[in-house]
C-alpha positions as CSV (number, residue, x, y, z in Angstrom):
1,X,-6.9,13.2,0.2
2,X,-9.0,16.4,0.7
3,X,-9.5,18.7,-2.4
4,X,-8.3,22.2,-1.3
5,X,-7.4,23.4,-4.1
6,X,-5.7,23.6,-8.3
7,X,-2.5,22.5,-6.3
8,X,-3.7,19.6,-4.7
9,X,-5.5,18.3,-7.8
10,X,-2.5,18.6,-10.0
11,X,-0.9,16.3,-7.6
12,X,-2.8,13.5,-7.8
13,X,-2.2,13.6,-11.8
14,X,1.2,11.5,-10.4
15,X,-0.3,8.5,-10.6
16,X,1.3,5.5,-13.0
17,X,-0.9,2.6,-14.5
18,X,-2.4,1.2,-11.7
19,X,-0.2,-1.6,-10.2
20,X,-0.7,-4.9,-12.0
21,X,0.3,-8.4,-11.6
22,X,1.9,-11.2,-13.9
23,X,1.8,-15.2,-13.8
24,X,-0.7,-16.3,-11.7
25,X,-3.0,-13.7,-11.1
26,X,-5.6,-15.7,-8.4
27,X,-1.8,-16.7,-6.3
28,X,-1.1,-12.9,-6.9
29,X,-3.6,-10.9,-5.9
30,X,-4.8,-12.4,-3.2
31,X,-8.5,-13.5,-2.1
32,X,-11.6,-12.0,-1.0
33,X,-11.9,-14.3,1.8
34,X,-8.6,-12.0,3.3
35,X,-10.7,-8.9,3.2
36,X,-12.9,-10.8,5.1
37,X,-10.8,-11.8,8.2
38,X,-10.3,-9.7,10.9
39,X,-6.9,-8.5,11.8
40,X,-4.8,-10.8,14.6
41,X,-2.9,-8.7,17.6
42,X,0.0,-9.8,18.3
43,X,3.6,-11.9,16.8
44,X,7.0,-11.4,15.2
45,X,7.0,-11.0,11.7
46,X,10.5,-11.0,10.1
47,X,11.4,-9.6,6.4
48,X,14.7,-9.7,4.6
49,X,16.4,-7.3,2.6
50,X,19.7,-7.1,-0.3
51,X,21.7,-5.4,2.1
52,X,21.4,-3.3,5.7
53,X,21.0,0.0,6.8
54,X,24.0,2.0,6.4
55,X,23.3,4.3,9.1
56,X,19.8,5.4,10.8
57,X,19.2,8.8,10.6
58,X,16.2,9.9,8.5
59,X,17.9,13.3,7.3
60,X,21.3,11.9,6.3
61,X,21.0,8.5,4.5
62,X,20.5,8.2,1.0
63,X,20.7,4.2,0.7
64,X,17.1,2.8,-0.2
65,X,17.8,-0.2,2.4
66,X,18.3,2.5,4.7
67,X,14.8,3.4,4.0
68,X,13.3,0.6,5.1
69,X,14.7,-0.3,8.3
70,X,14.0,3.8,9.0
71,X,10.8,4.4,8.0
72,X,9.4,2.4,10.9
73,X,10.5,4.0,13.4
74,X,9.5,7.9,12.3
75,X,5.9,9.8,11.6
76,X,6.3,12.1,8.1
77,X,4.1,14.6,8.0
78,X,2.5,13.1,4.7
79,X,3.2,9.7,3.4
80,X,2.7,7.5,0.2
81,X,-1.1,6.0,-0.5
82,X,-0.7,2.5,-0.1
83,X,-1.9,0.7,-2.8
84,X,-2.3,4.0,-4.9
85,X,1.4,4.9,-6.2
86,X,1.7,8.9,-6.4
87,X,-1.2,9.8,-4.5
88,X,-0.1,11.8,-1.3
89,X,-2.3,11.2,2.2
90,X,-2.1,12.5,5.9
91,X,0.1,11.0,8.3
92,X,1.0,13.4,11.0
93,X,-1.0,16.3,9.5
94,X,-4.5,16.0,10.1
95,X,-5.9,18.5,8.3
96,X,-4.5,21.2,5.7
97,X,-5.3,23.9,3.3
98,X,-2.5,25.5,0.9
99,X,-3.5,29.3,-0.7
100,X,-4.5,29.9,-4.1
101,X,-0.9,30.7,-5.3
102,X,0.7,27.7,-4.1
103,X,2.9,29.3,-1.7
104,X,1.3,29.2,1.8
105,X,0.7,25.6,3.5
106,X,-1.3,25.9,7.1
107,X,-1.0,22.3,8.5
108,X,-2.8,20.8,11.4
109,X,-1.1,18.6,13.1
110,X,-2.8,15.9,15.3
111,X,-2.7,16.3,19.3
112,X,-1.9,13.7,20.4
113,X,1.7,12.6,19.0
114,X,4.3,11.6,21.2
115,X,7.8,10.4,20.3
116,X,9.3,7.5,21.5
117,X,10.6,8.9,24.6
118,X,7.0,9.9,25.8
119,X,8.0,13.7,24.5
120,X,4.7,15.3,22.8
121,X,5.5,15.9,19.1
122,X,4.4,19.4,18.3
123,X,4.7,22.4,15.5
124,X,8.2,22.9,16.9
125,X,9.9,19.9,16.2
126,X,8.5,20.2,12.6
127,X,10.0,23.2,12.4
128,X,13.4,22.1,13.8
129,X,12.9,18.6,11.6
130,X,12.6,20.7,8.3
131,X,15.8,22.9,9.7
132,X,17.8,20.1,10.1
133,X,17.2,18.3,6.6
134,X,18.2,21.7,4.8
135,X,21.0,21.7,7.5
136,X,22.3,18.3,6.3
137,X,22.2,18.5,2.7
138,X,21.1,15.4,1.7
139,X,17.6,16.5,0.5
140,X,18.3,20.2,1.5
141,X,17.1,20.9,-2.2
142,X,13.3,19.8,-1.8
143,X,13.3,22.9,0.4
144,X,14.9,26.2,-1.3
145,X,11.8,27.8,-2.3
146,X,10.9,27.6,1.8
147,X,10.8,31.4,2.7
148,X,9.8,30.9,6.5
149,X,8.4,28.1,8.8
150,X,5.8,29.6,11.9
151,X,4.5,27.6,14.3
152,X,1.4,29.8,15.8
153,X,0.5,27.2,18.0
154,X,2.0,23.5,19.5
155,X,-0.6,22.0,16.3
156,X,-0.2,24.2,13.8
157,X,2.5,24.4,11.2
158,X,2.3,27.4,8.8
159,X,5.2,26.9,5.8
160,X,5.7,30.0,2.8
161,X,7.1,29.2,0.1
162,X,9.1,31.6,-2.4
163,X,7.6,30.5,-5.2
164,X,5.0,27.8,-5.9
165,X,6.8,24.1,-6.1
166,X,4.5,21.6,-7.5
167,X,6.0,18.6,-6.0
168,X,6.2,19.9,-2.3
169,X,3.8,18.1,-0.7
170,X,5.4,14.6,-2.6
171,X,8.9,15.7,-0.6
172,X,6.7,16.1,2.4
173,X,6.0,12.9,2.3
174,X,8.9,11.2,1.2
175,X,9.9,8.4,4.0
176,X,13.1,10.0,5.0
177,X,11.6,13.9,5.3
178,X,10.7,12.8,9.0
179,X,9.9,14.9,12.0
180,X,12.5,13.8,14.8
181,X,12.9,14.8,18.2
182,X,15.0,17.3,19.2
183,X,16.2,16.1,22.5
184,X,17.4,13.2,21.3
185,X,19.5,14.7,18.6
186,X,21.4,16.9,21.1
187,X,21.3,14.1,23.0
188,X,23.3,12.2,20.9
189,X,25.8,15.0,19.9
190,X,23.7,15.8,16.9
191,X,24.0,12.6,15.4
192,X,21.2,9.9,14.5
193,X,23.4,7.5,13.2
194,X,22.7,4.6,15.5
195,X,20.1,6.1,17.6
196,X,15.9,6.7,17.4
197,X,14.3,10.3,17.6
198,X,10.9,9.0,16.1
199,X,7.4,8.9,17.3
200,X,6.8,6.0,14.7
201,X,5.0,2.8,14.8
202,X,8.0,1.1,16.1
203,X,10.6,1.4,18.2
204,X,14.4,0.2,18.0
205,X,15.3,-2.2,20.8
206,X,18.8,-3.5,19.0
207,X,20.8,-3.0,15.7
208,X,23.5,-5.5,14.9
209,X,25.1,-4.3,11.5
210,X,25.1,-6.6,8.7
211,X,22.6,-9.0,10.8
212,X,19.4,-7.9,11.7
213,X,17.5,-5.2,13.2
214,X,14.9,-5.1,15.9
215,X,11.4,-3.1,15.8
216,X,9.0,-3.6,18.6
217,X,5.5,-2.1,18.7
218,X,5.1,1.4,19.7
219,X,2.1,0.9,22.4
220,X,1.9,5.2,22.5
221,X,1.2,5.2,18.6
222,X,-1.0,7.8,18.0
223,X,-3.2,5.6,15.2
224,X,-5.3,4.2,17.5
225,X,-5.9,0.3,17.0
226,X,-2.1,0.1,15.2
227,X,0.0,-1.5,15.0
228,X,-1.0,-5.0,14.9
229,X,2.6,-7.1,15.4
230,X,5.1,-7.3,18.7
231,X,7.7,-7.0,16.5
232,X,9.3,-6.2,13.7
233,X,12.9,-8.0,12.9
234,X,14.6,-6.6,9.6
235,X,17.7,-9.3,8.1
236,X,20.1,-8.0,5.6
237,X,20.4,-10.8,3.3
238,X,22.1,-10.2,0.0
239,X,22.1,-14.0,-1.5
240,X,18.6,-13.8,-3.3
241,X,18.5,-17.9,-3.5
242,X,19.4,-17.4,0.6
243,X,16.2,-15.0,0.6
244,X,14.3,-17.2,-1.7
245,X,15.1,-20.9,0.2
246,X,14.6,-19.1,3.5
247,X,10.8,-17.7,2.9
248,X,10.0,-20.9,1.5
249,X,11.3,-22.7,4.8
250,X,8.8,-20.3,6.3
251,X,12.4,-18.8,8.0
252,X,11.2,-15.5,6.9
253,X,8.0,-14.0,6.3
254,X,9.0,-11.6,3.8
255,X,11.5,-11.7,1.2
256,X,10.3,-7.4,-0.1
257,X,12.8,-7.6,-3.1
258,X,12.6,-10.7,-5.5
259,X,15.5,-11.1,-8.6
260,X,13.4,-12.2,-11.6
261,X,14.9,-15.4,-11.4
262,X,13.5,-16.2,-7.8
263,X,10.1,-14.6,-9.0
264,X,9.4,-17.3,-11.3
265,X,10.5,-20.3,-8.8
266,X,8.5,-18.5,-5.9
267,X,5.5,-18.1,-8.0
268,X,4.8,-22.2,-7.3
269,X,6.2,-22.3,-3.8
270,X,4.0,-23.8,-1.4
271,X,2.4,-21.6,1.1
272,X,3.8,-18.7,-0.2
273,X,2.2,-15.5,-1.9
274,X,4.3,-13.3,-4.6
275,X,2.8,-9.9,-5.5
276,X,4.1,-8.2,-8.4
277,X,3.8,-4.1,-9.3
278,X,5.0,-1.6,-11.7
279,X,8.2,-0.9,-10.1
280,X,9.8,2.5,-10.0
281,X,13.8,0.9,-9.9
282,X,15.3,1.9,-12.5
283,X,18.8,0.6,-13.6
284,X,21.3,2.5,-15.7
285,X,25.3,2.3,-16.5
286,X,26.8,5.8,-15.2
287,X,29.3,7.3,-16.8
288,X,31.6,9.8,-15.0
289,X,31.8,12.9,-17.8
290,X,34.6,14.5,-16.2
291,X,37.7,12.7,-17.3
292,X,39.1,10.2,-19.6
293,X,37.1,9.8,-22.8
294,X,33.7,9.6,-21.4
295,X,34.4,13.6,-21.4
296,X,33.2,13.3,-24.9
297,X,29.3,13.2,-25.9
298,X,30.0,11.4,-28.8
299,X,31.9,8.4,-27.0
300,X,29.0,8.4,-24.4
301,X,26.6,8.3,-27.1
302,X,28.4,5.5,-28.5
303,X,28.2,3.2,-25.5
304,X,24.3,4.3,-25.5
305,X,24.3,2.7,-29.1
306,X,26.4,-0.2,-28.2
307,X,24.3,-2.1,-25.4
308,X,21.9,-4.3,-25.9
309,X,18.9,-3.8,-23.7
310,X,16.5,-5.7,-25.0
311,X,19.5,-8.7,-24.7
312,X,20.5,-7.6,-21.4
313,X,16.7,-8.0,-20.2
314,X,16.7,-11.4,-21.5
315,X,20.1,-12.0,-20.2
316,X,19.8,-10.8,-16.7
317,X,16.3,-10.2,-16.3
318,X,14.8,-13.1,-17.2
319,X,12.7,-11.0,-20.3
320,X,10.7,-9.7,-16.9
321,X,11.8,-5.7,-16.7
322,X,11.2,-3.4,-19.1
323,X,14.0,-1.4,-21.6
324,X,14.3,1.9,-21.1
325,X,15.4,3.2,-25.1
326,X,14.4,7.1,-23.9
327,X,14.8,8.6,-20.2
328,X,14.5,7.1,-16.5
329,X,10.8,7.5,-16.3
330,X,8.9,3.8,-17.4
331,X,6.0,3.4,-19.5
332,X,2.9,4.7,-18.2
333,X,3.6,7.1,-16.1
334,X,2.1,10.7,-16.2
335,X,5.6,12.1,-17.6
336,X,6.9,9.3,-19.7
337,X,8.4,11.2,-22.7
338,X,7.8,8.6,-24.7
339,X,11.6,8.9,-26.2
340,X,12.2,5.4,-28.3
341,X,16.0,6.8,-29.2
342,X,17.9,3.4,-28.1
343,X,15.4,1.0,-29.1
344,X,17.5,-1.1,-31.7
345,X,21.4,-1.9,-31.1
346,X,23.7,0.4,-33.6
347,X,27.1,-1.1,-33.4
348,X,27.9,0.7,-36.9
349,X,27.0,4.2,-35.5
350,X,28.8,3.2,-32.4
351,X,32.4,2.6,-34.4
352,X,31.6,6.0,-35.9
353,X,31.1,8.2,-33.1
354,X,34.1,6.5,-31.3
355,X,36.3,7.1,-34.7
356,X,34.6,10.9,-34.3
357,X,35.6,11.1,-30.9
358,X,39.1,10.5,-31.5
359,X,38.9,6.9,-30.5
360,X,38.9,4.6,-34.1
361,X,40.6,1.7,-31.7
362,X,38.7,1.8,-29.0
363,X,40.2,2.5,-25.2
364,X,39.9,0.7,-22.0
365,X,38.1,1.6,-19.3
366,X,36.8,0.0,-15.4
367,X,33.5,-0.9,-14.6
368,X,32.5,-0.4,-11.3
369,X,29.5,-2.8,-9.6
370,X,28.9,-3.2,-5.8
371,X,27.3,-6.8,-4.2
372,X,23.8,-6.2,-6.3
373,X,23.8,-9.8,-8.8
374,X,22.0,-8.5,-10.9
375,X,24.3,-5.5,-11.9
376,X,27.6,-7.8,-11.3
377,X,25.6,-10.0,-14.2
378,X,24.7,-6.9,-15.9
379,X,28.5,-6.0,-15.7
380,X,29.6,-9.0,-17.5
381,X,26.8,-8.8,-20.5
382,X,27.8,-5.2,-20.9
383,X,31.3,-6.2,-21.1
384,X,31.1,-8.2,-24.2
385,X,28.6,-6.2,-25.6
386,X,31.3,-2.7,-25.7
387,X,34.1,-5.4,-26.8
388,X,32.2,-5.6,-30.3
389,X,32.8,-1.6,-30.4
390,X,36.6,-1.7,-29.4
391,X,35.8,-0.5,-25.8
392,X,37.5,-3.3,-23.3
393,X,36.0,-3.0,-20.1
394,X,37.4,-4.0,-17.0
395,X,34.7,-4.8,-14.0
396,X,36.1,-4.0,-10.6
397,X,33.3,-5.2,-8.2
398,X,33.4,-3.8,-4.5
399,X,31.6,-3.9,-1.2
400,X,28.4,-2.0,-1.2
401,X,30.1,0.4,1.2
402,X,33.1,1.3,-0.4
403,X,31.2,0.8,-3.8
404,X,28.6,3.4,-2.5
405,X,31.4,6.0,-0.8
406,X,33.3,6.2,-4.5
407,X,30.1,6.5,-6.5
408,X,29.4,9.8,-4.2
409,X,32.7,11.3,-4.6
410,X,33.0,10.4,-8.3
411,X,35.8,8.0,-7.9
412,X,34.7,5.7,-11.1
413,X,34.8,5.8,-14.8
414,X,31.7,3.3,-15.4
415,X,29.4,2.1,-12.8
416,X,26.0,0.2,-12.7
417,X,24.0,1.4,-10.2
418,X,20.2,2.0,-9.7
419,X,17.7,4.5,-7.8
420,X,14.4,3.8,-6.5
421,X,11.2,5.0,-4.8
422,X,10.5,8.2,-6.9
423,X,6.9,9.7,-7.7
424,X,7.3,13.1,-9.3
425,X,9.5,13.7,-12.1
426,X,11.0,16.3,-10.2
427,X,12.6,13.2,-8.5
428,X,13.5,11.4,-11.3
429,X,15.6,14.7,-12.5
430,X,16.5,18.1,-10.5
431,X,19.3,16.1,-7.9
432,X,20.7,13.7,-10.5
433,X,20.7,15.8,-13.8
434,X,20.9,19.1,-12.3
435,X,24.5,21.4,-12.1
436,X,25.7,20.7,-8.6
437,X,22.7,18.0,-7.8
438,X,23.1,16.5,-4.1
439,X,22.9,12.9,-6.6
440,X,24.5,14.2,-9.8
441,X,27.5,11.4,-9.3
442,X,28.6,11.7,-13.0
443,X,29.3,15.3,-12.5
444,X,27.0,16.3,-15.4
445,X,26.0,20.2,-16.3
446,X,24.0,21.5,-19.3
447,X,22.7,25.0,-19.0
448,X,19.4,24.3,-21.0
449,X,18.8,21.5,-18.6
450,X,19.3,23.6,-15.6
451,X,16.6,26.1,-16.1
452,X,14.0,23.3,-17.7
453,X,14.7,21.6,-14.4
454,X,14.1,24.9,-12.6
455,X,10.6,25.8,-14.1
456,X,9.6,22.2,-14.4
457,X,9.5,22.9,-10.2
458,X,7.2,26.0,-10.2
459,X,5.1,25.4,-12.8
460,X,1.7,24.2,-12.0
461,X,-0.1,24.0,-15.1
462,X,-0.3,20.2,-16.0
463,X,0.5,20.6,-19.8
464,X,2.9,23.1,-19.6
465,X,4.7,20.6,-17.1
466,X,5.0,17.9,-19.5
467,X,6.7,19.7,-22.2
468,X,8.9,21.1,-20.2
469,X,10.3,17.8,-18.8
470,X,9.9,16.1,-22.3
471,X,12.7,18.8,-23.2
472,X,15.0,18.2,-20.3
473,X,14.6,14.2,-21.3
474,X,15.2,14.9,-24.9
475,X,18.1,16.8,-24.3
476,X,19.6,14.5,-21.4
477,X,19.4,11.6,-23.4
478,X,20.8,13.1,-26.4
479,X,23.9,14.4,-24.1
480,X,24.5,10.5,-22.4
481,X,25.5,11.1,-18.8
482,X,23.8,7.6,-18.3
483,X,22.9,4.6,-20.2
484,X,19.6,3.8,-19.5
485,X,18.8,0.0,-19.0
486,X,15.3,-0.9,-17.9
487,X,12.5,-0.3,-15.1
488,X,12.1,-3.5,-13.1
489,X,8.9,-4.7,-11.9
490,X,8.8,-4.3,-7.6
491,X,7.4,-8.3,-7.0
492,X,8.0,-9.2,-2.9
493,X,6.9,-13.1,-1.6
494,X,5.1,-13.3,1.6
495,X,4.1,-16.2,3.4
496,X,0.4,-17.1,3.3
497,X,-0.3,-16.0,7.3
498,X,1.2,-11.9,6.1
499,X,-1.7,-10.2,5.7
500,X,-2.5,-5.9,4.8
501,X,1.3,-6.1,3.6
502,X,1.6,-3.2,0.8
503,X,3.5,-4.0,-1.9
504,X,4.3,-0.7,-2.8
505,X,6.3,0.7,-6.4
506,X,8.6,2.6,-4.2
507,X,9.2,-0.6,-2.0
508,X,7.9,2.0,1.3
509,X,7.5,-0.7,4.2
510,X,5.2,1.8,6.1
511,X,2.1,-0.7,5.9
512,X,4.3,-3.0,8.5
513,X,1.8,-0.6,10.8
514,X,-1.1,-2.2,9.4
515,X,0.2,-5.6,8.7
516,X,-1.0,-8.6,10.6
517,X,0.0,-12.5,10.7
518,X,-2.9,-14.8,10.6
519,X,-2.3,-17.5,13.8
């Protein structure tokens, strides 16, 4: 990415350890004689998923499956690095400067974009894209500090800011931030739900819910040379041993999100390739803190003490993920506070705060899990681990979409959920710990928090950064709104003819533009 200026550089401090590999590291990272070959035109290449899209508009969805059957299909103005996880590159913008106080960004868009309908993609449907996401709420929050959007010309975007945000070219780039086309929004009544406005490598030819989606190749793309395959078909799979025995019947060509379990029997499959990353899902046990006793710090704090993570890693994991005994943020990244609060099991402490709490017997609670195995596993662990502590748990598992629709109006008491994908720690925090966060689903609110949150936004200096979101971790963990269980590794298998395939920390499928299937 093109150093313009303090801004700029301070973004590229996002990155994590670079991705690394376990087991067998040859199998893993591939070979030099791939470099070597030169990409193939043409094919179907077909990857599976845990579950399908709920819904296919870029600006509204919040599932991470969504994600990846979307992404295809629209242009972002940036995007992710692949293969270098928190460093921000060009996609539609081909060229950019942002002034010396972090509030004006002049972008340059390239000329000769055109959406899937054969409309050119210019300055104005950037303008209406970014409308529309504050319009719908969903990420509506990325953009308060935006003061005004111009358009001087059909190439040139000019956006002023408030106030500085440090993370605002990472939302720019996140997958789901897309530029869409107006027409075909109206068109549509305003909804994207089942429909394509992108300009994308790919476009949708047919979307049968719960089966599989369609991608072909977008033969207007504006990369020139890309994409490589015919077609793209996404299957919603949520059996991992379905995923697993179908790749290695060469039924799939990618299986993008491995259990730990089918890591280690994939790992010696024939003719199959399993990549392994540092992962940025993140697992947790949410606790709703407006009702019931999880109203009480002290009883959330004694869950926190009561699990087991290091067993529940062993237990459900395989020993493969990695605890998380401070915040959300894993091991080696930039803004890992380095909290080691949870890191032995207190079931002693836990009796006490309950007793504190009002609660010397215990209470009963439900435990909410949708179709994910892992979590219904985790749910079960969990279970017996708060039974040692007088707190009998009752798991109620759901369908992902009626698990997901009470999770977002706060219809639970105990949930195990996850989030993925996030690079800045602005991510990891302002939506799902801040008052009123479009992701704060446990209906949690701490003053302090708030305005640490707030200046962690707009403050560019590096250091000054850090401590401010060490605080807000310190003081989040310390007030429970979550138990946090581990950070799991992001492994995907491939068949041996997938080749240019990312394997990306934040599980982004946009290198199916440069990926290619060896004949």
């Amino acid at each position: 990415m093109k150093k313009l200026s303090l801004l700029t550089c301070f973004l590229l401090l996002f990155t994590i350890i670079s991705a690394c590999s376990s087991g067998n590291s040859a199998k893993e990272s591939g070979t030099s004689a791939e470099a070597d070959q030169k990409p193939v035109y043409g094919g179907t290449l077909t990857i599976a998923d845990l579950n399908d899209a709920k819904g296919l508009d870029p600006h509204k969805e919040t599932s991470a499956q969504s994600f990846h059957y979307i992404e295809n299909m629209y242009d972002t103005l940036f995007r992710y690095k692949d293969g270098k996880y928190g460093v921000i590159d060009k996609d539609l913008v081909n060229d950019y400067t942002i002034s010396k106080d972090g509030k004006t960004y002049t972008l340059h868009l390239h000329d000769n974009v055109k959406f899937h309908n054969g409309d050119p993609l210019t300055s104005a449907d950037v303008k209406y894209s970014i409308e529309r996401i504050i319009k719908m709420g969903v990420r509506a929050q990325q953009f308060d500090a935006v003061k005004s959007i111009d358009t001087p010309d059909k190439t040139t975007v000019v956006i002023t800011l408030k106030q500085a945000v440090a993370p605002f070219l990472t939302f720019l780039a996140n997958p789901m931030n897309a530029i869409v086309n107006k027409t075909i929004v109206e068109k549509n009544g305003g909804k994207l739900d089942q429909a394509d406005a992108g300009s994308g490598p790919f476009t949708l030819v047919s979307w049968k819910k719960d089966q599989e989606m369609v991608l072909k190749k977008n033969k207007s793309y504006f990369k020139k040379g890309l994409p490589y395959l015919d077609k793209v078909v996404f299957k919603a799979i949520p059996d991992s041993t379905a995923r697993s025995t179908a790749i290695r019947n060469k039924e799939l060509n990618i299986d993008l999100q491995l259990t730990a379990k089918d890591k280690m029997l994939l790992d010696h499959a024939s003719g199959v390739t399993v990549k392994s990353v540092t992962g940025t899902y993140w697992e947790y046990i949410g606790l709703n803190v407006t009702k019931g006793p999880l109203k009480k710090k002290e009883v959330r704090d004694a869950i926190s003490w009561a699990v087991d993570r290091n067993a529940l890693n062993k237990q459900v994991k395989f020993g493969q993920a990695t605890p998380l005994t401070g915040g959300p943020i894993p091991p080696g990244h930039a803004y890992d506070a380095k909290l080691d609060t949870f890191s032995k099991r207190d079931t002693a402490k836990a009796k006490q705060l309950l007793a504190d709490a009002g609660y010397p017997d215990g209470f009963s609670i439900t435990l909410k899990v949708g179709q994910n195995q892992d979590q219904v596993d985790a749910a079960q662990v969990i279970k017996d681990q708060l039974k040692a502590v007088g707190i009998n748990v009752k798991i109620e598992q759901q369908e992902d979409s009626v698990f997901f629709n009470a999770l977002g109006k706060k219809q639970f008491e105990m949930t195990i959920v996850g989030w993925v994908g996030f690079v800045d720690p602005d991510e990891f925090f302002y939506n799902i710990f801040h008052t009123g966060g479009a992701y704060n689903q446990q209906g949690y609110t701490n003053k302090e928090v708030d305005k640490l949150l707030e200046e962690g936004r707009v403050t560019m200096d590096e250091a000054k950064r850090k401590q401010i979101y060490d605080h807000a971790q310190k003081l989040i963990v310390e007030d429970a709104p979550m138990v946090f269980l581990y950070a799991n590794k992001q492994s995907t298998a491939m068949t041996n003819t997938v080749h240019g395939f990312d394997v990306n920390p934040t599980v982004t499928t946009k290198s199916l533009e440069s990926t290619w299937l060896s004949k």
